[in-house]
Structure formats: structure tokens, C-alpha cells
C-alpha positions in Angstrom: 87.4 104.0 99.0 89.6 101.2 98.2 86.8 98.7 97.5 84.9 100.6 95.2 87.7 101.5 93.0 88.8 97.6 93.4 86.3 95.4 94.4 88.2 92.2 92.9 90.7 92.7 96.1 87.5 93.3 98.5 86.4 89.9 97.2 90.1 88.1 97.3 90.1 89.6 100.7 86.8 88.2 101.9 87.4 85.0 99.9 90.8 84.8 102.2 89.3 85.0 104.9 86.4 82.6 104.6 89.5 80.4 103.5 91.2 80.9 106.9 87.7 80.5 108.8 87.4 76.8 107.5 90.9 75.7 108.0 91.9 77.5 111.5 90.1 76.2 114.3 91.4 79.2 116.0 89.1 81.3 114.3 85.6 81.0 115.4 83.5 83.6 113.4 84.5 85.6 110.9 81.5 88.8 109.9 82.4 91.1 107.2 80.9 94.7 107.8 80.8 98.2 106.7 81.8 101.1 109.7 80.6 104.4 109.8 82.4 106.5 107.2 82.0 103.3 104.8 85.3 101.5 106.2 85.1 97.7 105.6 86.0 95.4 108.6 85.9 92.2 109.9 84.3 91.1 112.9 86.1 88.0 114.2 86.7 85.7 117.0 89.7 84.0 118.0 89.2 80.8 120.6 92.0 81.2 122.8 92.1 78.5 126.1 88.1 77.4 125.8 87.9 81.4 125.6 86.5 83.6 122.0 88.0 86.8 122.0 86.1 89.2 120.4 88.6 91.3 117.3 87.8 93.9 114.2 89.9 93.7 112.0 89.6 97.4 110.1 90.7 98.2 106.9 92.0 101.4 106.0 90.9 104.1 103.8 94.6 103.6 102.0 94.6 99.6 102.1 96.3 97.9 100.6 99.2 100.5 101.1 98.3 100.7 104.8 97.5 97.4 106.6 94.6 96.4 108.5 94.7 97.2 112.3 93.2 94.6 114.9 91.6 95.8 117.9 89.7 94.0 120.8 85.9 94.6 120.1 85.1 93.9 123.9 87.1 97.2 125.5 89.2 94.7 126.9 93.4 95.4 126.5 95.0 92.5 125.8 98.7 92.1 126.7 100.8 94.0 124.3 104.6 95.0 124.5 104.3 98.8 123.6 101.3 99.1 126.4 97.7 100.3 126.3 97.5 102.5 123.4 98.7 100.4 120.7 96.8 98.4 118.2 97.8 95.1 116.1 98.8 95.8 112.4 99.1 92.7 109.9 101.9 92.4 108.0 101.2 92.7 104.7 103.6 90.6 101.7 104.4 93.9 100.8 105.9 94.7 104.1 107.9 91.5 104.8 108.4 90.0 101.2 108.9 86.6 101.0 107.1 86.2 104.7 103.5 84.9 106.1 101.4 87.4 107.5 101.9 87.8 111.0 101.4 90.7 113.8 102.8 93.7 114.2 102.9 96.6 116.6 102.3 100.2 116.1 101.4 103.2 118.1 97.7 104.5 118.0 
């Protein structure tokens, strides 16, 4: 597990996150968590319209070679170009030097 054998970036991550809590009023709640098979996520909400969206935001047994994936945490399917069986991947800096993180899509 990538947070055992680094828990420096588990904190930098969580620290990011709190950070991004306090400054976006987009993002309503923010709950780090472990998953079954002791993968770390994040349990978040996003206001959209009046409306929180319910997210987790799961982190990879590989991170922070593989990014996070984003998935709705209320069975609904949200818009997405590529259809129903796709899931939202951040963009990590190593992905898109230079860049801000952002969303991706890839295939589930």
C-alpha cells in the first residue's frame, strides 16, 4: 500500500484536500476513509445548482503512478461523454505537466 510505504504523501494529500475544502465553495464535505482491501478514499460532496452530489474519490493500490478515480457514491450516472461505464480520473501533474488538475475519462 502506497500510504504505508509513504505516509508523508498520504498526509500532503489529505492536507490538499482539506486546503481545497476551505477555499471551494463547491466542495461541501470532504471525509477521508479506508475501503475494504485497505484502499484510502475520500468521501466528498460537490454543491452543484442548490444540489450536493455525493463522490469517492478512490485511490489506487499504485497511486501516485495511477490516478484517483471519481465515482458517484449515490448509484446515480451522471452525464459523461464515453457513457455509463466510465469513471472520472484526475489528472495528475505527472500526466499533464505544467497543467492544473482537472478530469479525465477512462473506461471502467
Amino acid at each position: 500500500m502506497w500510504f504505508i510505504h509513504n505516509p508523508e504523501r498520504l498526509k500532503t494529500e489529505v492536507t490538499g484536500i482539506e486546503a481545497l475544502r476551505a477555499s471551494a465553495p463547491w466542495l461541501a464535505v470532504a471525509t477521508p476513509r479506508m475501503m475494504k482491501g485497505l484502499q484510502f478514499a475520500v468521501d466528498f460532496d460537490m454543491a452543484v445548482n442548490g444540489e450536493a452530489l455525493p463522490f469517492t474519490l478512490t485511490y489506487p493500490a499504485f497511486f501516485p503512478e495511477t490516478p484517483p478515480s471519481v465515482l458517484p457514491r449515490d448509484g446515480r450516472h451522471y452525464p459523461r461523454p464515453y457513457g455509463r461505464k466510465t469513471a472520472y480520473r484526475l489528472e495528475t501533474a505527472r500526466a499533464a505537466p505544467g497543467s492544473s488538475c482537472g478530469f479525465r475519462h477512462s473506461m471502467v
